[in-house]
C-alpha positions, -999 to +999 in steps of 0.1 A: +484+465+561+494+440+588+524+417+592+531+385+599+569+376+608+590+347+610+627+340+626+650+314+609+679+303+628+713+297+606+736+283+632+772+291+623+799+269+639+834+273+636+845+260+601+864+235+594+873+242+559+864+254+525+843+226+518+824+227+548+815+266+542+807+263+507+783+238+520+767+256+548+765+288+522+747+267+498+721+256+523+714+290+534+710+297+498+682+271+493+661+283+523+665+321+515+653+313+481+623+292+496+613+316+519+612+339+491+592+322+468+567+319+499+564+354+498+589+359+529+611+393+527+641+389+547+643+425+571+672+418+596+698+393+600+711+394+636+743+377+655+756+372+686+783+351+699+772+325+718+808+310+733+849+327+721+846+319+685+808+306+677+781+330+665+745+324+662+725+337+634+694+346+633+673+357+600+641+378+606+611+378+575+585+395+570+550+391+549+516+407+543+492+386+563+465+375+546+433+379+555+414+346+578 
């Protein structure tokens, strides 16, 4: 069997309150659940700050590739 992969970026700013994270957790949320249903398995999240208190996120997915 071969792969096909995919990277998602979540970017992940310094909250400003609860409001703002239980929207951003809500989004990511909605696209985990999309990529799912496209037959995307998530196989790694990876972070790394990119300045003293911002991270960047990065989700990696993986999938059977189909034949074509």
């Amino acid at each position: 069997m071969t792969w096909e992969y995919r990277i998602v970026y979540f970017g992940t700013e310094p909250l400003r309150d609860e409001a703002e994270y239980e929207r951003q957790l809500h989004d990511g949320v909605r696209v985990l659940n999309e990529l799912g249903g496209q037959g995307w398995e998530l196989v790694q999240f990876l972070g790394h700050p990119s300045s003293k208190d911002t991270w960047k996120h990065h989700a990696v997915f993986k999938r059977p590739r189909t034949a074509g």
